[in-house]
PAGULO-407241 format. One record per residue (C-alpha): residue number from 1; y, x, z. Coordinates in Angstrom, 1 decimal, decimal comma. Each point is the difference from the previous one (the first is absolute). Last residue first. Layout:
# residues N
<NUM <Y X Z>>
...
//
This chain:
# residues 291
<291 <97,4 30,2 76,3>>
<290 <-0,1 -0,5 -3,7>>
<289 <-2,4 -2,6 0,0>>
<288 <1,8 -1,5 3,3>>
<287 <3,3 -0,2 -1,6>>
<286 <-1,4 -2,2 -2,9>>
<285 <-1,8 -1,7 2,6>>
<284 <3,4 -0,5 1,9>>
<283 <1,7 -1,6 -3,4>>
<282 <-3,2 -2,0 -1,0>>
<281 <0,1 -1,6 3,3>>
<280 <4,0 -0,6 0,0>>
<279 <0,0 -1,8 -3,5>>
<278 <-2,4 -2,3 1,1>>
<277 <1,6 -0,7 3,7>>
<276 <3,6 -0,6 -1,8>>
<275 <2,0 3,3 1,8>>
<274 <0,9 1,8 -3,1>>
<273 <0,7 -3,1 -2,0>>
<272 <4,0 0,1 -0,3>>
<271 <-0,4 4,0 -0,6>>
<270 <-2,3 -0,8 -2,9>>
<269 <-3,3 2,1 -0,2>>
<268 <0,2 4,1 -0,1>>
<267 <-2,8 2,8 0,6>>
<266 <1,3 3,1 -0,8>>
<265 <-1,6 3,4 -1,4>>
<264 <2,8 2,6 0,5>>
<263 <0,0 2,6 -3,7>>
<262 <-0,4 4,0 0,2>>
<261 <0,4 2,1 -2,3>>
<260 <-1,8 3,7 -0,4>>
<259 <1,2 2,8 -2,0>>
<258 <-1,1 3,0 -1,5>>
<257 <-3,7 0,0 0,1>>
<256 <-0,2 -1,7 -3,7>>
<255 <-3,7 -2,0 0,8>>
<254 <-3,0 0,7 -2,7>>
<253 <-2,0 -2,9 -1,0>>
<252 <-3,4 -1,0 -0,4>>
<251 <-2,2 2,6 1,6>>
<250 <-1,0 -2,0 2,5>>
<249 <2,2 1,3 2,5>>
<248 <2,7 -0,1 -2,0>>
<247 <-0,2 -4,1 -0,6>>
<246 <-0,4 -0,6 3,8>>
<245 <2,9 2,2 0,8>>
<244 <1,9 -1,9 -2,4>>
<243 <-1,4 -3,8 1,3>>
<242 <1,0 1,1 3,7>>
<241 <3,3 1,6 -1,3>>
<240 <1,1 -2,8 -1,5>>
<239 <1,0 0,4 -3,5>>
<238 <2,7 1,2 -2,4>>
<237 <-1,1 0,4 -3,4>>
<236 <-0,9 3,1 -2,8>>
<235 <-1,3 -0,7 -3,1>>
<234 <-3,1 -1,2 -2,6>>
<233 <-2,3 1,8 1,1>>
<232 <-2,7 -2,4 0,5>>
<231 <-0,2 0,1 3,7>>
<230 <3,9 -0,6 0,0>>
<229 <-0,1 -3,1 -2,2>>
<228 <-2,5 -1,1 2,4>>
<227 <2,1 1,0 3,1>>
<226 <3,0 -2,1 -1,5>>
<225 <-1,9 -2,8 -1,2>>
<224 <-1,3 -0,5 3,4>>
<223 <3,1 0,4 1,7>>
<222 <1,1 -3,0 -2,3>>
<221 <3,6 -0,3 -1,2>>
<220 <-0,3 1,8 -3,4>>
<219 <2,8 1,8 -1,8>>
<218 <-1,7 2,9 -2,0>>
<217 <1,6 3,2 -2,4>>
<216 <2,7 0,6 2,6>>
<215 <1,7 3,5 -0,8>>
<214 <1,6 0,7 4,1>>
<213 <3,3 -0,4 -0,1>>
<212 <2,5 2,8 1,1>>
<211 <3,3 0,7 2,0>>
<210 <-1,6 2,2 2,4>>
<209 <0,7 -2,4 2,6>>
<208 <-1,3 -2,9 -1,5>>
<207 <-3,2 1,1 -0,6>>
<206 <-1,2 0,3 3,8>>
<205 <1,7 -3,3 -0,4>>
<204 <-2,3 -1,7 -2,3>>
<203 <-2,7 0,8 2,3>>
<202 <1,6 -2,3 2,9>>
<201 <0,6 -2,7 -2,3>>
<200 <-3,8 0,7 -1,0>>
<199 <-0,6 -0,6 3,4>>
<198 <1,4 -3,3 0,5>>
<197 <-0,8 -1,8 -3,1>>
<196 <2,0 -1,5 -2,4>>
<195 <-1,7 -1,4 -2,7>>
<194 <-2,2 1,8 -3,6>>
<193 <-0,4 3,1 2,3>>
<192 <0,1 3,5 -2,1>>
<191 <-3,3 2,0 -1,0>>
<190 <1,1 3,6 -1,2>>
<189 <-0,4 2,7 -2,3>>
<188 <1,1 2,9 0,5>>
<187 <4,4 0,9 -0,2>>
<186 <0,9 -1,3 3,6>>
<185 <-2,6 2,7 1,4>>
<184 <1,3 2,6 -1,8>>
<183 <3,5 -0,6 1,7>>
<182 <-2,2 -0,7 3,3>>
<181 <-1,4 3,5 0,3>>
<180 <-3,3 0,8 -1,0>>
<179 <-2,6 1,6 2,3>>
<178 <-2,8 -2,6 0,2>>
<177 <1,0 -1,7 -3,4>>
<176 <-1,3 2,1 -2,7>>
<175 <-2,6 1,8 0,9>>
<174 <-1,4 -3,4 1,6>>
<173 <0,5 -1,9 -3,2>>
<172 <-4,1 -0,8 -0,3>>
<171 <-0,1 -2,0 3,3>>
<170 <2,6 -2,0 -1,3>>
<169 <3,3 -0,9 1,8>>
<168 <1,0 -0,8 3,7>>
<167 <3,5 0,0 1,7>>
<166 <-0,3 -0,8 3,8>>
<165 <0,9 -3,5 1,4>>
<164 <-0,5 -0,1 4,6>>
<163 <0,1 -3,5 1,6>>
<162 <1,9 -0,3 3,0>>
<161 <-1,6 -2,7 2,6>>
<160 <0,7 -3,6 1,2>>
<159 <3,2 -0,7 -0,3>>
<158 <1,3 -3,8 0,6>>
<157 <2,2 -1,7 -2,2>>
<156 <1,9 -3,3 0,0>>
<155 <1,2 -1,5 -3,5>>
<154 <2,7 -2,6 0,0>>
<153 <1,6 2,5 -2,1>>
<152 <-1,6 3,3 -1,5>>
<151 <0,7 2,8 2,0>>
<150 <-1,0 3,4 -2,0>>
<149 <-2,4 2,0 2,0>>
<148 <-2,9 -0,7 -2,6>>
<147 <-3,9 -0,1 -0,2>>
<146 <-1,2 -3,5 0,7>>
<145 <-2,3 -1,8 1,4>>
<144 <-0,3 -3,9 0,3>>
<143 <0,6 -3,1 2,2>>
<142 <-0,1 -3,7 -0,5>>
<141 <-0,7 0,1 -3,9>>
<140 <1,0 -2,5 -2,7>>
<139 <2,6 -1,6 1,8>>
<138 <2,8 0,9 -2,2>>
<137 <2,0 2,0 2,6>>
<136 <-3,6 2,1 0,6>>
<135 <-0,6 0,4 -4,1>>
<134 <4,0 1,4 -0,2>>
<133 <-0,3 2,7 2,4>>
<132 <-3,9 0,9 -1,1>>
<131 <1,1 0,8 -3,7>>
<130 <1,6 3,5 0,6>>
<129 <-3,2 0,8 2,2>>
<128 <-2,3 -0,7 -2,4>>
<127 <-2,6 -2,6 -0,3>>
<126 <-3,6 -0,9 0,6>>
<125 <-1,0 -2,9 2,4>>
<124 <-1,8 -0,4 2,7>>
<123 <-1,3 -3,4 1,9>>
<122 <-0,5 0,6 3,7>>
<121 <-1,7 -2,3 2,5>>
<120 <1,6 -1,7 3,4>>
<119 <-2,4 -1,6 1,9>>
<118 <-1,5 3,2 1,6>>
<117 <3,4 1,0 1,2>>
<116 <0,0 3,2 2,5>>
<115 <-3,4 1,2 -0,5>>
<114 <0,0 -1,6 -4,3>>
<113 <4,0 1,4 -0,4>>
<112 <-1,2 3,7 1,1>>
<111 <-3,2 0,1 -2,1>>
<110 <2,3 -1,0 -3,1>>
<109 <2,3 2,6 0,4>>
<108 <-2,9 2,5 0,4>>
<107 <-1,5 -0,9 -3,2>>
<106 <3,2 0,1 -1,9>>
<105 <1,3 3,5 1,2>>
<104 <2,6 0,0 -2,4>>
<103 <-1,4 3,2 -1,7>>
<102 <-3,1 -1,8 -0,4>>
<101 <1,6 -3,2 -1,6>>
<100 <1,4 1,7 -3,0>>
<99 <4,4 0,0 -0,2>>
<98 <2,5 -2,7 0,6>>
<97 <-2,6 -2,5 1,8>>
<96 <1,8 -3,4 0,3>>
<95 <-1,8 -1,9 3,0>>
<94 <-0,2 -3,7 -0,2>>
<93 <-1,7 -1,4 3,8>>
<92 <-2,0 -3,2 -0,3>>
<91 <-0,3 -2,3 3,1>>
<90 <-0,1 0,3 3,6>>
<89 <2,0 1,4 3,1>>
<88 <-0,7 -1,5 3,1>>
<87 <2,3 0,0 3,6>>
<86 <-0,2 -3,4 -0,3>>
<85 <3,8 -0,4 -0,4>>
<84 <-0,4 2,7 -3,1>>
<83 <-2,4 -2,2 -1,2>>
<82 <2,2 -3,1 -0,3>>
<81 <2,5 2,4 -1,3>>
<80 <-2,3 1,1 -2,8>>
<79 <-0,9 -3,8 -1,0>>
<78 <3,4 -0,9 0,3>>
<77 <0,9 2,4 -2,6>>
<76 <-2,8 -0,4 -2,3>>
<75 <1,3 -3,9 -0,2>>
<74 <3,4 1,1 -0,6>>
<73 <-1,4 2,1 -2,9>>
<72 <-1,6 -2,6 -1,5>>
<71 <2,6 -2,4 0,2>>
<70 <2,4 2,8 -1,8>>
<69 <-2,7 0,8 -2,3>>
<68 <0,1 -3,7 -0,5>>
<67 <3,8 -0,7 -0,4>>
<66 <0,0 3,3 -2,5>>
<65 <-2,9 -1,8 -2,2>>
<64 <2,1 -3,3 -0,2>>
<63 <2,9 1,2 -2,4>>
<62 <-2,7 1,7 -2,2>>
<61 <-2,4 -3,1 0,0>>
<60 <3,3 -2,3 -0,6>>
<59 <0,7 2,4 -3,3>>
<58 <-3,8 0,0 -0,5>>
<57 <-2,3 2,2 0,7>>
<56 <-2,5 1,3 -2,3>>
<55 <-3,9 -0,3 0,7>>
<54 <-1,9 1,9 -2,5>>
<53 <-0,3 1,4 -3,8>>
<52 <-1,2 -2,8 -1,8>>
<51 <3,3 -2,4 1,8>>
<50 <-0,2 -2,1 3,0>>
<49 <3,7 -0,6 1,0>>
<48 <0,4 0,4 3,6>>
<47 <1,8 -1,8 3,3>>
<46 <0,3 -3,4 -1,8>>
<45 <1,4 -1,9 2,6>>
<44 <-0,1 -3,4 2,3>>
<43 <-0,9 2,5 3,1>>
<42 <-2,5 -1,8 0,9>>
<41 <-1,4 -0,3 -3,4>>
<40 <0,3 3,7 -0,1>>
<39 <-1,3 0,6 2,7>>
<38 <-3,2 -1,7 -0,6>>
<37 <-0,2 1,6 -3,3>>
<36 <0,3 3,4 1,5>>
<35 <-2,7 -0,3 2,6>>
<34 <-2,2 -1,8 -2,9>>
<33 <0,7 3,1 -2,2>>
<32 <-0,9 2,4 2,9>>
<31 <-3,5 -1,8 0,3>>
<30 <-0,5 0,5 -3,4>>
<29 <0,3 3,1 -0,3>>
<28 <-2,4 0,9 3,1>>
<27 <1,6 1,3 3,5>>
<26 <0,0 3,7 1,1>>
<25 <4,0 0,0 0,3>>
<24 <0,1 2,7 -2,7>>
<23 <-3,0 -0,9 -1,5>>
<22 <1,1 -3,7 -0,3>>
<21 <3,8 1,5 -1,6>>
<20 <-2,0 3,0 -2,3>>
<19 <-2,0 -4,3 -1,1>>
<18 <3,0 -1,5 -0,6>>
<17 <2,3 2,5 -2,0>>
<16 <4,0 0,9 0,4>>
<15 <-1,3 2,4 2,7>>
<14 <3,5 -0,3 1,9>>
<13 <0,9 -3,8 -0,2>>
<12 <-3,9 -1,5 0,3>>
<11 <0,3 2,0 3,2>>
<10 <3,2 -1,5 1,0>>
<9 <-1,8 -3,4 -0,7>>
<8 <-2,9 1,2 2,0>>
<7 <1,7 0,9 3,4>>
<6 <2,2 -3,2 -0,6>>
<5 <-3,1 -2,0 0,2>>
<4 <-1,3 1,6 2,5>>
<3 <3,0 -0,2 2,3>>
<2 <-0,7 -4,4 -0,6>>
<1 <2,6 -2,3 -1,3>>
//
């Protein structure tokens, strides 16, 4: 058997569908249904079940699948280290992106990893910082960003900077917000995170030591929702202070002066692949961005 055939039979696997498996791996349907047939009668077994809806695995499809993403991962492996010998680094870099690319420094990250490593090319991807941990021991992302100090295991971090969360609500509650204290704070409206999230963990404790709540009318996990919802007048939220100070100066939002978090930006891959030659490039540009 051939790595491309196991390349498209794992694709076939996770899209479920022919043809989002041939744009995936930029090959026609039918040219992944004859890599998948010839495997199969290689293989001497039904790897899917052709049904209206898709491609569904069978019970030997399922047992086979984690062999070949184990194959295929070997394969990537020697691949890298044969690089690494070279003194080359090339392929596909997967970088988790906990908050908007601007604030990560995106552009800059990638102009650092094309001087020192113009074979290797980024591929972003949005998440959040309480879901990077678990996307970089699955495989699904070599390094990403993350806003925590907790230690998460198997995890290595590295700071980059300290990012700054101020208290920001509608431009139209200014009377009301710019010199209230935190008990009449708690009792406005206010837009709550739907998942953990690091700063909001912070803002919760500003809380906690008054023993109050703030009154939640919102749970969203989007910082877009949240300064939307805020725009609108809908409530108050915690957000960083390069998006509030954006919103007040545009008339959009009015910051509570009282108190200012502050939040470490990290930049975190798996400890056991911190010095694999892929991992290590996006690692140093990340630094680099930030330098």
């Amino acid at each position: 058997m051939e790595l491309y055939q196991l390349k498209s039979f794992a694709a076939v696997a996770e899209e479920g569908h022919l043809t989002r498996a041939g744009e995936r791996l930029h090959l026609s349907p039918s040219s992944v249904s004859a890599q998948i047939k010839a495997l199969e009668d290689e293989l001497g077994v039904a790897l899917f079940a052709r049904t209206p809806r898709g491609m569904a695995l069978t019970e030997a499809g399922r047992r086979l699948k984690a062999k070949a993403d184990q194959a295929l991962e070997a394969a990537r492996a020697v691949r890298e280290e044969a690089a690494a010998l070279r003194g080359d680094v090339f392929g596909v870099v997967r970088i988790g992106m906990n908050t908007d690319p601007s604030h990560l420094r995106v552009g800059r990250l990638q102009e650092a990893l094309g001087r020192g490593h113009p074979g290797l090319s980024p591929a972003f991807m949005q998440s959040q910082s309480i879901l990077v941990p678990d996307a970089l021991r699955r495989g699904e992302m070599d390094v990403g960003f993350i806003f925590s100090g907790r230690d998460a295991e198997g995890i290595v971090k590295e700071r980059l900077a300290e990012t700054g969360v101020l208290v920001v609500g509608p431009a139209a509650w200014r009377e009301r917000i710019e010199g209230a204290p935190i008990e009449d704070l708690a009792a406005m409206p206010w837009l709550w995170t739907a998942t953990e999230c690091p700063c909001y963990e912070d803002g919760q404790a500003l809380f906690r030591k008054l023993d109050i709540s703030p009154r939640t009318v919102t749970l969203s996990d989007s910082e877009d929702v949240m300064r939307e919802l805020v725009v609108a007048g809908l409530g108050l939220a915690f957000m960083r202070e390069d998006t509030a100070l954006d919103l007040e100066a545009r008339g959009l939002g009015v910051i509570w002066p009282q108190a200012r978090l502050s939040m470490p930006l990290y930049v975190a891959c798996l400890a056991r692949r911190r010095d694999e030659g892929l991992v290590a490039a996006a690692m140093q540009a990340a630094h680099e961005a930030w330098a």
